[in-house]
Structure formats: C-alpha cells, structure tokens
C-alpha positions in Angstrom: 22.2 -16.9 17.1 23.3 -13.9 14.6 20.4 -11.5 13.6 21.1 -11.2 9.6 18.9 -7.8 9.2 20.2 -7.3 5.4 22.9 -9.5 3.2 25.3 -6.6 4.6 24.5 -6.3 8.0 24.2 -8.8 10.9 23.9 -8.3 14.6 26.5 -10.6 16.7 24.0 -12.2 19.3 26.7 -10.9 21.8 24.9 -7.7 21.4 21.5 -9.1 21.9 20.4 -8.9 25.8 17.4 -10.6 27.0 15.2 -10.6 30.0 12.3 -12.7 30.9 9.6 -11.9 33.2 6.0 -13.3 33.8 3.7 -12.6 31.5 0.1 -11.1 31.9 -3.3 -12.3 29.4 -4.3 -15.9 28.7 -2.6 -18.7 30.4 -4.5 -19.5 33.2 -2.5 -20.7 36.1 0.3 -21.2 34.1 1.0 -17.3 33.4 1.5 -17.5 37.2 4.4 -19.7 37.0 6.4 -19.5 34.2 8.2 -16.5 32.8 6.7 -16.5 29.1 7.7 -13.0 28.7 10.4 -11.7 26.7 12.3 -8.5 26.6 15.2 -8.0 23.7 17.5 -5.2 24.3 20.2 -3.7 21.6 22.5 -1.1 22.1 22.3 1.3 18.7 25.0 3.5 19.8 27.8 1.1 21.5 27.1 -1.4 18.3 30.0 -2.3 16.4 28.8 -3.8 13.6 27.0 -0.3 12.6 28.5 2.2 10.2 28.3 5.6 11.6 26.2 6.6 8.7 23.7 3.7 9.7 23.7 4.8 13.5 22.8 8.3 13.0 20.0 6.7 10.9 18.7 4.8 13.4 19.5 7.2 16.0 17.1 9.7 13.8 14.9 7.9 13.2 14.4 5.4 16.4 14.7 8.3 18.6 11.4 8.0 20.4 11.9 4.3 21.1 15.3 4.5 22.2 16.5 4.9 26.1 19.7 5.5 26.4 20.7 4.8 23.1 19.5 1.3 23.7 16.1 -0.3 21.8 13.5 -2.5 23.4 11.1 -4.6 22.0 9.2 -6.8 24.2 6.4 -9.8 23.3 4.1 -11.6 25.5 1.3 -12.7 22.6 2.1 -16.0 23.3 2.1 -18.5 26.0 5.7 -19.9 24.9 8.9 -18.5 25.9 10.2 -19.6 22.7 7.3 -18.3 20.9 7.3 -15.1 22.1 10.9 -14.7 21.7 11.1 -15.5 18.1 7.7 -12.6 18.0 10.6 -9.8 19.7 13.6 -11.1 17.3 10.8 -10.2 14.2 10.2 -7.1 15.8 13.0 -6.1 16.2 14.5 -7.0 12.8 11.5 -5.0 11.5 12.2 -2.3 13.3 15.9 -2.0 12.0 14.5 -2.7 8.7 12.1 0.2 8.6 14.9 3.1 10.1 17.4 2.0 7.6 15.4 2.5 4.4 16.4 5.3 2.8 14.9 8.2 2.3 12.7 9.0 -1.0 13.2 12.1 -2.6 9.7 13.9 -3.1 9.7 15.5 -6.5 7.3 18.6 -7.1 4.5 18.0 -9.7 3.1 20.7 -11.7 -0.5 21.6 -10.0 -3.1 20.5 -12.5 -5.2 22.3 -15.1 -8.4 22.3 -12.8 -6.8 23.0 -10.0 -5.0 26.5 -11.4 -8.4 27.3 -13.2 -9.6 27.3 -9.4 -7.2 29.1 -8.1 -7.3 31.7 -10.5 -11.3 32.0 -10.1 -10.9 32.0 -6.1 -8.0 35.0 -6.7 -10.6 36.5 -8.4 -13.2 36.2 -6.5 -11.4 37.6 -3.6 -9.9 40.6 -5.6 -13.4 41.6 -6.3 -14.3 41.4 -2.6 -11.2 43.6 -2.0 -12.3 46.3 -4.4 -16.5 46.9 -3.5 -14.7 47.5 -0.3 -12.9 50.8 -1.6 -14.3 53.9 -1.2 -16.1 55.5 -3.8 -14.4 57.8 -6.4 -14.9 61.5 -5.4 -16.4 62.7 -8.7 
C-alpha cells in the first residue's frame, strides 16, 4: 500500500521497510508470543519520489530523528500487529507532514505605546543613576 502524504506526493510502499519484534506493556501472556511490535523505516535521502527541495527540508528539519538518512517510527500501543502498524503509518505520515510545511515569515510589529513609554522611563531612570554617580563639579 502507497503512503499518499499530500495530493502531490506519495511514498511507493517499496520504500517502506518494516520490522516486527515483541512487544513490551499489556498483553499478558500473549506479549510473550506474538510479535505485536512494529517498526517502519524510510529512507529520506535514497527516496525517489522526493524533490531535492523537499529532501533538504526534511533532512533540516528531521535531523535529530534521522540515522543515516533513514527515519524510524516505531508503535507498540496496541496489542494488534495490525493495529499498531496502522499507529507507525500515522506517525509517520505526520511526521512528513509537519517537516514539509513551510516556513512562515515572522513580520516585525511596531512595540506598543505602553511599552515605549516604559522604556523611555527605565532609560531614564538608569541615566539618572548614571549621573549621581559623577563626581561633583569643582566649583
């Protein structure tokens, strides 16, 4: 199955990789037995469905989650395999989501009327401590 992120980008699932393992917390017995968890792996930077505008995006922005250019996300919430692999394909679409929004632009406000009335009374202030500490004119 394809993993439609946006209307103008899908992952093939031949990029997908997964990996199951057992999975710790509630379960019982059958945690024991069954390998409930699931790992999805993507490769941001061998990815040819990525423009190179959207990689270095991602690889910006997803830096700290990525080893070896490859992302992780793993769920065990659930006592399903299937469960917890629909939980990691949310994840990660999420995840892709969030490092290719782009960036806003902040625009500078103009500080407001209080706020330069009290700045101009604390640089007045101070500029008053500044001058008791002179010395006295030598008249």
């Amino acid at each position: 199955m394809d993993l439609e992120i946006s209307p103008s980008l899908t992952i093939p699932a031949a990029e997908l990789h997964w990996r199951f393992s057992r999975s710790s917390g509630p379960g019982g017995q059958h945690v024991n037995t069954t390998d409930s968890r699931a790992e999805l792996m993507w490769n941001v930077t061998g990815s040819a469905t990525l423009t190179d505008e959207q990689r270095s995006l991602l690889l910006k922005r997803l830096g700290r989650k990525l080893v070896g250019g490859t992302i992780t996300v793993t769920a065990s919430e659930e006592r399903s395999q299937l469960r917890n692999r629909e939980i990691a394909v949310a994840k990660l679409v999420e995840l892709i989501r969030a490092g290719l929004v782009p960036e806003s632009v902040r625009r500078a406000s103009k500080p407001t009327r209080g706020s330069a009335r009290r700045h101009r009374v604390a640089k007045e202030l101070r500029s008053a401590t500044k001058q008791q500490r002179r010395r006295p004119a030598a008249e």
